[in-house]
N, C-alpha and C positions, 0 to 999 in steps of 0.2 A: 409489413411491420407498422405499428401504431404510432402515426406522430405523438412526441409527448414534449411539452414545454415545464422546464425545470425549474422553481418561483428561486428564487432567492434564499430560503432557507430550506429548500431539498437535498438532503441528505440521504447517504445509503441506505435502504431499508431491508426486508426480508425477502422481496419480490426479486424472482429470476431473473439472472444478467440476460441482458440482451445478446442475441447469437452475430456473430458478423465475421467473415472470413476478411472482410475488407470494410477498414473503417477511413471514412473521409473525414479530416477535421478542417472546417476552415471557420472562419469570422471575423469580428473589428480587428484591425490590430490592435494590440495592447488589452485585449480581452484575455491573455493567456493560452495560449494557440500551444505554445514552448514547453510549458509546465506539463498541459494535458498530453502531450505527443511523448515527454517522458513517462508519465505515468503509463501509457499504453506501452509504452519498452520495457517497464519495470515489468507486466503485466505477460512479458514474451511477443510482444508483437514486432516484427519486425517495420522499425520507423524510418521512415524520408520524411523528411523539412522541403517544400517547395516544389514538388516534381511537378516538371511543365507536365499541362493537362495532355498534351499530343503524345506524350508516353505513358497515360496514366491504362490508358486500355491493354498494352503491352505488358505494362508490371500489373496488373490484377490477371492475365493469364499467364504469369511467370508466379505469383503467389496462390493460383489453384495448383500448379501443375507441383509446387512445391510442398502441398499440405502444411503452410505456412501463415499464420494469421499477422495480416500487415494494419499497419494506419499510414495514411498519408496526408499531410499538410498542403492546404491548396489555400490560397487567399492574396489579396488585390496587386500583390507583384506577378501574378500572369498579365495584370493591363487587358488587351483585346480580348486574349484567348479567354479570359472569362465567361464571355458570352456563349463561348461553344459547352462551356459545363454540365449544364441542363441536361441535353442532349445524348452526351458523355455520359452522367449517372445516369440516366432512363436506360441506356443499352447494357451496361456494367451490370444491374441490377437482373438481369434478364437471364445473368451467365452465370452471376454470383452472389451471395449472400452479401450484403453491402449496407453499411450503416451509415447514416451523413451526420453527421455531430456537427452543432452548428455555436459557435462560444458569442454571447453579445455581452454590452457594459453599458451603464448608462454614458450621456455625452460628458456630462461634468467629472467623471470617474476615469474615462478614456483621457481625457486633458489633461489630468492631474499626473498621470501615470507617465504620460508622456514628459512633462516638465519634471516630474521628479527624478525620471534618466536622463532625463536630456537630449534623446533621441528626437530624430525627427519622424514626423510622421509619412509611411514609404510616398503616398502622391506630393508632400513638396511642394516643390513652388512657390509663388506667392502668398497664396493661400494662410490664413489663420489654421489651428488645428484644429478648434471645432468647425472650421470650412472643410476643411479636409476631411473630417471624423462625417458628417453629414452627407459628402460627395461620396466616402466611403459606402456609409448604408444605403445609399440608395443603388449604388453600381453591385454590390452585394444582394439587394431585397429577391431578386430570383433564385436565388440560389438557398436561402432562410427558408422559401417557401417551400421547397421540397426538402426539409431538414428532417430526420427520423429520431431528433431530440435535440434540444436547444437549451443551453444553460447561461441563463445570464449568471457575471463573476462581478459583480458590482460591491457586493459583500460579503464575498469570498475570500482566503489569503491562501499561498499555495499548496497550504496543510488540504484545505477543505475541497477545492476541486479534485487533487489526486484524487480524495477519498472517493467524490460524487464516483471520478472515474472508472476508481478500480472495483466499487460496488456496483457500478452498470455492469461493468464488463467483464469482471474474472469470472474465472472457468469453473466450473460447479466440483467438475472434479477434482481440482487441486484448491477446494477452501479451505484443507488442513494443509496446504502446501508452506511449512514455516518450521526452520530446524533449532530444535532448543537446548540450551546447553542448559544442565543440571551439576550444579558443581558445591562444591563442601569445600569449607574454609576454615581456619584460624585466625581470628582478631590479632593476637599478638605477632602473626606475621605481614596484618595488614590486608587490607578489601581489596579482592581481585580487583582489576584497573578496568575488566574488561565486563563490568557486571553491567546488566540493562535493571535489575530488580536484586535488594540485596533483604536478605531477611533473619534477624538477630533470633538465635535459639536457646542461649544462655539462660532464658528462666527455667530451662528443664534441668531436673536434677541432674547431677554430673558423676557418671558414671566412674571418674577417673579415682575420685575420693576412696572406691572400694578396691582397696588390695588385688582381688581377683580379674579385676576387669582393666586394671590400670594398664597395663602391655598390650590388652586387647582393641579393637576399633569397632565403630558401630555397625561393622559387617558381619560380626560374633555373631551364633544365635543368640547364645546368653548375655548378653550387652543390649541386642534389642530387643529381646522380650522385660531386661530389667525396665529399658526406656518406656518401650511401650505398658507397663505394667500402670502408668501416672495418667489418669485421666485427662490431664492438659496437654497429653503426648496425643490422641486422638482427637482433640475436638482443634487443635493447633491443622492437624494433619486435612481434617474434611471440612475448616475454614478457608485455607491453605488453596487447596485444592479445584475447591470452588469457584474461589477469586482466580485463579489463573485460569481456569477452563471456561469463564465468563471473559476477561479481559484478551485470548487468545485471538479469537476472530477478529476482535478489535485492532487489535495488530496488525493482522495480515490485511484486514482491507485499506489500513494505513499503508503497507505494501512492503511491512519489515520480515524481510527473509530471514530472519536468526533473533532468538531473543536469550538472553545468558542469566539467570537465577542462580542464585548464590547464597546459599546458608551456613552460614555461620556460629561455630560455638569458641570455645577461650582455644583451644589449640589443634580443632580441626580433626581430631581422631576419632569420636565416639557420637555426640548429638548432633552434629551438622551432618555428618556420615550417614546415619541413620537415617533423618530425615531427608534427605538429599536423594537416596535409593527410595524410599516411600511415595514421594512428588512424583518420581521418575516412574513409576509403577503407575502411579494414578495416572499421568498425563500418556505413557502408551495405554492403557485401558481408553480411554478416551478417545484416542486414534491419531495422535503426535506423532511426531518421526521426534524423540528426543535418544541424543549422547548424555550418559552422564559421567563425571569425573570429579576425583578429590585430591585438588592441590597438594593440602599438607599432610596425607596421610600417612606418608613415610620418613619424615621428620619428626 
């Protein structure tokens, strides 16, 4: 696999995740080591924080024989056993598909991070933190060198490494892996609590006004061909549409498993209903796994 170094302002792009049965992550501390090991959990990887390196060859033939994709956190609280590392991934790599992600920060960025938890830095001591941050990189620099991707997080916050992460790394075949609720509302009984995207439908005529339609809901045929009969009932529907099928991917490489849309008309029975089943058509056409549902429909 091709070493790649990650600048500072790389971000997800269109290019194939990287394949890896076994992802190593280690680096400075306080480079975000934490963040990144969640977002490979979010991602299904089965994660450890810290596994001595003397069991690390042991759990990568417990995560083939498992058809299980792992990461593992390795970094400068092994102490000695660091130096056997090297070694360790040259032979790993031979058995198994293995990626070494490697997190660096500038020195002034590391020191600040630290003072602002208050944490110490793991070697201690006497030592200043940038003595420590320095003694660090250099007891680390072997291990950098055989990294199969290196991201400095210097100007990163930990919205934007998930993201780096889960657009390296997620699985090609679950990029529509994200479940969406489609739901229909009434204003007068108040904005679902649980909405992630809320969208007012009230400029479209209201079905309710008309004698015949007023007991009926936008699940009618005759209810929604009156709707859809209004020219700002479709170009509403295939701007609609668009915007969420553009903004979806977005989502998920953010690493949001559920996202809940909510349309809204004055009492929830006919234009939110309507539209609410149309989204929900468009976005399985598209290849979504969406539920759809309407609150106030029987009220």
């Amino acid at each position: 696999m091709p070493k790649s170094n990650l600048d500072l302002a790389a971000l997800p792009g269109k290019e194939p995740p990287l394949a890896a049965d076994l992802v190593i992550l280690t680096g400075l501390s306080g480079s975000g080591k934490l963040t990144a090991l969640k977002a490979f959990e979010d991602l299904g990887y089965y994660a450890v924080d810290n596994l001595p390196i003397a069991l690390l060859s042991k759990f990568a033939d417990l995560t083939y024989e498992s058809k299980k994709r792992a990461a593992v956190a390795i970094d400068i609280r092994e102490g000695e056993a660091l130096k056997q590392f090297p070694k360790t991934y040259e032979e790993l790599k031979k058995r198994l598909v293995s990626t070494l992600v490697f997190l660096d920060a500038d020195d002034d960025v590391l020191r600040r991070r630290f003072s602002e938890t208050r944490r110490p830095h793991p070697l201690g001591g006497e030592a200043t933190v940038l003595a420590s941050i320095g003694d660090e990189r250099r007891q680390l620099a072997p291990i950098r060198a055989l990294a199969d991707l290196c991201i400095n997080t210097s100007k990163l916050n930990v919205h934007e490494l998930r993201s780096i992460i889960t657009g390296k790394f997620h699985d090609q075949k679950d990029a529509n892996k994200i479940v969406i609720y489609v739901n229909s509302f009434g204003f007068r009984n108040g904005v679902p609590a649980d909405s992630d995207l809320v969208f007012d439908v009230r400029f479209l005529p209201n079905p309710n006004y008309i004698p015949e339609f007023k007991h009926l809901t936008g699940r009618h045929p005759s209810v929604a061909r009156y709707i859809r009969s209004f020219p700002q009932t479709g170009e509403f529907i295939n701007r609609i549409s668009d915007l969420l099928i553009y903004l979806l991917p977005h989502y998920i490489r953010e690493g949001k498993s559920y996202l809940t849309i909510s349309f809204g008309c004055t009492g929830g029975h006919h234009r939110s209903v309507f539209i609410a089943n149309e989204i929900n058509k468009r976005l399985k056409k598209a290849g979504f796994s969406v539920r759809e549902s309407h609150r106030d429909l029987n009220r």
